[in-house]
C-alpha positions in Angstrom: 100.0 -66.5 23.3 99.7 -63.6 25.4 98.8 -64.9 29.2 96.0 -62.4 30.9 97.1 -62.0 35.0 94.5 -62.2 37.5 92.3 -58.6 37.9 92.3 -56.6 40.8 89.8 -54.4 39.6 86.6 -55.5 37.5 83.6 -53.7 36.0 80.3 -55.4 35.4 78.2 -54.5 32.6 74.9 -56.3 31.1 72.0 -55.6 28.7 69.1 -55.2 30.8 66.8 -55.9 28.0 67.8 -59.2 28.0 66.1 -62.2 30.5 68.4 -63.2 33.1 71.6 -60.9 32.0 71.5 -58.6 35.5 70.9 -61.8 38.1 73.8 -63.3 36.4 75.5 -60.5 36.7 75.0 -60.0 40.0 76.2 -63.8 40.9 79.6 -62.8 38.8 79.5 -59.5 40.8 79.4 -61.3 44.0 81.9 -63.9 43.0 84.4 -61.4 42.4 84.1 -59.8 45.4 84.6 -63.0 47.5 87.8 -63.6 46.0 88.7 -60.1 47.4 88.6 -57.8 44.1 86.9 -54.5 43.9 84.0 -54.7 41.6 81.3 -52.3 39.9 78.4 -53.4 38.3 76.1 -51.2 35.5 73.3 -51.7 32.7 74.7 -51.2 29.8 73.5 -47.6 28.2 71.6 -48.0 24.6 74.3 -45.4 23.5 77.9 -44.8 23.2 77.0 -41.2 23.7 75.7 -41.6 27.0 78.4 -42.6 28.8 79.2 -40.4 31.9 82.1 -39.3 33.3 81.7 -41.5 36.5 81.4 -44.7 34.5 84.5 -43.7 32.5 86.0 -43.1 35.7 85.2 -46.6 36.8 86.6 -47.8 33.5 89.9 -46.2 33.7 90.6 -47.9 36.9 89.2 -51.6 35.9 91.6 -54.0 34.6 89.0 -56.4 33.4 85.3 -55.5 31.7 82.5 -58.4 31.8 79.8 -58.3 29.7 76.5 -60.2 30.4 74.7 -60.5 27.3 74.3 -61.4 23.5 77.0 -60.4 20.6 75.4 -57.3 20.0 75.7 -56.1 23.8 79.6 -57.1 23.3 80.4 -55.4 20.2 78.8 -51.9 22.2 80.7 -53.2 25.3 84.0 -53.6 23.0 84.2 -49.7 22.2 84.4 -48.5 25.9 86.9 -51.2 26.3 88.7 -50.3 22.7 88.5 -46.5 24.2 89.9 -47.8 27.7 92.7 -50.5 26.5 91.1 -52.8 29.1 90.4 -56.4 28.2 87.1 -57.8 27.6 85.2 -61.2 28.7 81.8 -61.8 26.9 79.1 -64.0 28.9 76.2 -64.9 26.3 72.9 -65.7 27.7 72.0 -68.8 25.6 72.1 -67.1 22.3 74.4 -68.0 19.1 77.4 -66.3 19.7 81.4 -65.8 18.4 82.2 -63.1 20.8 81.7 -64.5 23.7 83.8 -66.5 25.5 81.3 -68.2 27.8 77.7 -69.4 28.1 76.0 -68.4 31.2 76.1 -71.5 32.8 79.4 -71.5 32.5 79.7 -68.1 33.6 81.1 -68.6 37.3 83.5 -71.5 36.7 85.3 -69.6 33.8 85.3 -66.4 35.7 86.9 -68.5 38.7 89.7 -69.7 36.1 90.2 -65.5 35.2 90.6 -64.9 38.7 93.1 -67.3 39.0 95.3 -66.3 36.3 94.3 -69.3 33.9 93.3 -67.2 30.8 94.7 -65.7 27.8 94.8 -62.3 25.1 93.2 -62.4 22.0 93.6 -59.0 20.2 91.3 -58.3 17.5 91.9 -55.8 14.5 89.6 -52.2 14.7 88.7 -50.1 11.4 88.1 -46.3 11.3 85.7 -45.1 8.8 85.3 -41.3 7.8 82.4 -40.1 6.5 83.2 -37.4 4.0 86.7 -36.3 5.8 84.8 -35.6 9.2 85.3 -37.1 13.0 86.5 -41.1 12.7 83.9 -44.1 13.7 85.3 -47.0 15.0 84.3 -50.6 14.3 85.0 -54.2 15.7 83.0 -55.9 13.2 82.0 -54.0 9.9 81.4 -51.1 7.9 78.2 -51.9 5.2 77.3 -48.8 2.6 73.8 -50.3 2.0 70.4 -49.3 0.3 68.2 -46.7 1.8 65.2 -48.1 0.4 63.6 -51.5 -0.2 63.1 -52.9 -3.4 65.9 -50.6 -4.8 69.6 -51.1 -5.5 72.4 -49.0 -4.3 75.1 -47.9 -6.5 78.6 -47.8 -4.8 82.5 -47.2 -5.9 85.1 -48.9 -4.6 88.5 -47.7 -4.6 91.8 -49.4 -3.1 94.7 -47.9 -2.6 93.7 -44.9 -5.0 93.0 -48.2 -7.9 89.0 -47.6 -8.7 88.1 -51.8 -8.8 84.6 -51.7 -9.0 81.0 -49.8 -9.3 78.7 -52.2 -7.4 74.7 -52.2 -7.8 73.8 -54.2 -5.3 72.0 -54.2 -1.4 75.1 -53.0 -0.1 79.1 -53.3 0.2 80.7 -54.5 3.0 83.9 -53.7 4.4 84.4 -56.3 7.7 87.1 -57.1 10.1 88.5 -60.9 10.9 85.7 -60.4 13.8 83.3 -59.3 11.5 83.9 -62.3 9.1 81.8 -64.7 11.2 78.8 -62.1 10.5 77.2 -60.3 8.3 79.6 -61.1 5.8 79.4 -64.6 6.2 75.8 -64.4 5.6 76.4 -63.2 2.4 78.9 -66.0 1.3 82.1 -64.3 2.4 85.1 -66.3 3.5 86.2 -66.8 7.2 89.0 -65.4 8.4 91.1 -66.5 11.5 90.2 -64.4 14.7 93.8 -62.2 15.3 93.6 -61.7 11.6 94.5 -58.1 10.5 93.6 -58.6 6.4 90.0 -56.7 5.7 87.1 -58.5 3.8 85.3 -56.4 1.2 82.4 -57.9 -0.8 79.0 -56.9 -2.5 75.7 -58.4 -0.9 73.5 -59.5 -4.2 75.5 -57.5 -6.7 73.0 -56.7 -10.1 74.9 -58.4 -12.8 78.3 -58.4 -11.9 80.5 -60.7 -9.6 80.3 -61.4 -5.8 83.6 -62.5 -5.5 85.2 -61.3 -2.2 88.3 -59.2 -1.6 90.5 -59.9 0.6 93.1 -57.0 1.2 96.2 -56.5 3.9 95.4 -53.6 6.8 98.2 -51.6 5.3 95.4 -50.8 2.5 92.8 -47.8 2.1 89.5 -48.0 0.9 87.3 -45.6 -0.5 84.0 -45.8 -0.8 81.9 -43.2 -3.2 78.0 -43.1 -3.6 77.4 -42.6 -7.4 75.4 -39.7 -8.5 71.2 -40.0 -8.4 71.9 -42.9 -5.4 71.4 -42.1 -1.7 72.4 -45.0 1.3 72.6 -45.6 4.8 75.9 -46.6 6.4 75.7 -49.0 9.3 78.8 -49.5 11.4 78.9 -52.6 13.6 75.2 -53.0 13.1 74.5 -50.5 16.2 74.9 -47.1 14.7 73.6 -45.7 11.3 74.0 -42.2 9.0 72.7 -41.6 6.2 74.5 -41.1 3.1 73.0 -38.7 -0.1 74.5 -38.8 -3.5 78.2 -38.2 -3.5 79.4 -39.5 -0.1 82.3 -40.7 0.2 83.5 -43.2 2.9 87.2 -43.6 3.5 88.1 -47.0 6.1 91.1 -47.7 6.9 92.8 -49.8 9.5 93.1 -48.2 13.1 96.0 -48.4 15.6 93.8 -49.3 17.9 92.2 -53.0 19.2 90.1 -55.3 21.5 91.9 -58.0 23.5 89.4 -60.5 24.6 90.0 -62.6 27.7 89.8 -66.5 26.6 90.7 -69.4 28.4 91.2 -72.2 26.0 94.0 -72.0 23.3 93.5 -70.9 19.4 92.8 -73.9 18.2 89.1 -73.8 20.1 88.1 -71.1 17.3 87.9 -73.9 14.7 85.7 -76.3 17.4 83.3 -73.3 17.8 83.3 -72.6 14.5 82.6 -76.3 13.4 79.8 -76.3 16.2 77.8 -73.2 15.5 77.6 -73.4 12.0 76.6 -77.2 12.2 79.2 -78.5 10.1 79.5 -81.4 11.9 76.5 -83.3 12.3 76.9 -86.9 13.9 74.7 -88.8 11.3 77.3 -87.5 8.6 80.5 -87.6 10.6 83.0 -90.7 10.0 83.6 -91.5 13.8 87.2 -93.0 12.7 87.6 -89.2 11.6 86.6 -88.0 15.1 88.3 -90.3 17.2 91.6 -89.3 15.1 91.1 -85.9 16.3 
């Protein structure tokens, strides 16, 4: 376990879309600067691309982003602090959530325990995607070649490790992260992988007579991904950011050397009790309370 030591130097951010995210961020802004550490606070942009130099500046000499918000604004919150090497705390406002590490009432108390040095690391695996050879895309949770249209398939290759192991017709294929495997590739009946995990998921969503059996493959490995001739797609990364894709692409992801640590305060062991709660897998009227009280 990798111990976080207090900040001296945190930046704000919050999704000002979302009810409540910039008061509470204000309270967290004021917090930190009553224990005497230098603190900026911003709405977070709708784009990546819009990102200006004085808020990178601000970055580069933060030890500690915050993000006030849902899971969506911490996965765009993850790739200034991926781009940065600067841990990350996720505050969700009342919302489902595997990202983030507190709910916002118990934003101020678990902020208190950062301050005072009583938190941990967790680093979390990134992927690289490259859309027919040009610039990388990075992504926390997944990369998903789906359709372009409803009420039609999309017809995708997959290749590993130069090994061609299938020609999906299906919605889409997905290529997700340990991260990611709490999302959209849970929803489609994919396994769960631990949080620090470095293997990669790949899996059809509603494959047209063949398998959905899931993949799971080591991050030494390299996937290609080829739309088959007469098909056109859309490729989503992270769920925030979509291209196109016309007959032919070809989508090569691959591990990066690059990752997210995300500030936590309770040990590893509290991924499985969040699991067990948000997914519901423990209701009380089914639970053996001799099981429980073992526990």
């Amino acid at each position: 376990m990798k111990k976080f030591n207090s900040p001296q130097s945190v930046m704000i951010c919050y999704s000002p879309s979302i009810e409540g995210a910039e008061e509470l961020a204000m309270d967290m802004y004021q917090l930190c600067v009553e224990n005497n550490l230098r603190c900026e606070i911003k709405p977070l942009s709708d784009s990546i691309s819009e990102m200006s130099d004085d808020l990178l500046k601000q970055l580069s000499n933060s030890d500690l982003l915050i993000c006030v918000g849902g899971d969506g604004s911490v996965l765009h919150a993850s790739a200034y602090a991926s781009s940065m090497q600067i841990p990350i705390l996720g505050v969700r406002m009342g919302r489902l959530g595997f990202l983030s590490e507190l709910t916002s009432q118990e934003a101020l108390t678990g902020l208190k325990q950062v301050i005072n040095g009583l938190s941990r690391l967790e680093s979390r695996s990134i992927v690289k995607a490259q859309l027919d050879g040009e610039s990388e895309i990075f992504a926390l949770n997944d990369v998903v070649i789906g359709r372009s249209t409803l009420g039609r398939t999309v017809a995708v290759g997959v290749i590993i490790d130069g090994v061609l192991v299938a020609e999906y017709r299906a919605d889409a294929v997905i290529l997700s992260t340990a991260t990611g495997s709490t999302g959209y590739s849970l929803s489609g009946g994919g396994p769960i992988l631990f949080p620090t995990s470095k293997e990669m998921i790949v899996m059809p969503v509603a494959p047209h007579l063949t398998r959905s059996n899931a993949l799971v493959i080591p991050p030494t490995s390299d996937v290609d991904f080829y739309v088959e001739r007469g098909y056109e797609a859309v490729l989503a990364v992270d769920g925030l950011y979509e291209y196109p894709l016309k007959s032919g692409s070809k989508v090569k992801v691959s591990s990066a050397n690059r990752y997210v640590d995300f500030v936590r305060l309770g040990d590893g062991s509290q991924f499985y009790s969040n699991l067990a709660d948000r997914l519901g897998w423990l209701r009380t009227d089914h639970v053996r309370h001799d099981l429980t009280e073992s526990c």
